[in-house]
C-alpha positions, 0 to 999 in steps of 0.5 A, a space after each residue: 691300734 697297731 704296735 710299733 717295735 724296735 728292730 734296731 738301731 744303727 748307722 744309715 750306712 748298715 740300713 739294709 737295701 728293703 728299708 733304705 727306701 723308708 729313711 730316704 722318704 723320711 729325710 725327704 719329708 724333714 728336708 734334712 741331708 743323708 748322713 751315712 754316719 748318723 744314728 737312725 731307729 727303726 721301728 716296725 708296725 707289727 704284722 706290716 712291712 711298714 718302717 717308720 726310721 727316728 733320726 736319733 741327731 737333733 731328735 724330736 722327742 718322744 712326744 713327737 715320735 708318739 704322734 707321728 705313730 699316733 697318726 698311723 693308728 699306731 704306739 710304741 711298745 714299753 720296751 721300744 720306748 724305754 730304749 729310745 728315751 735312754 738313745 735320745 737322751 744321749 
């Protein structure tokens, strides 16, 4: 089973240009519109250069981001979810 670790939180706006592609996807598949000023989380599947972004609006839940990970063979480090369940609780 793969890692998966935060490498940060930020506004859409200040993605960087390699990983925009994966929040675009990923607001595609939830049919939900880009906003530049939303809060998203990234996460990093260790030794992939796979992102997997956590709109942190109307967020799903940990459970749900656990399964979503859980079916990329992957979970959260503590600390990544210790980080995030404080985020969404916001």
């Amino acid at each position: 089973m793969y890692l998966a670790r935060l490498v940060a939180i930020t506004e859409v706006r200040n993605v960087p240009p390699d990983i925009r592609p994966f929040v675009e996807f990923k607001a595609a598949v939830e049919e939900r519109a880009l906003d530049e000023n939303e809060k998203v989380a990234i996460l990093n599947i260790d030794s992939t250069s796979c992102y997997i972004p956590v709109f942190l609006k109307d967020p799903v839940g940990l459970a749900e981001i656990e399964k979503e990970l859980a079916n990329q063979d992957a979970k959260m480090t503590s600390d990544t979810r210790d980080v995030l369940a404080s985020q969404l609780k916001k």
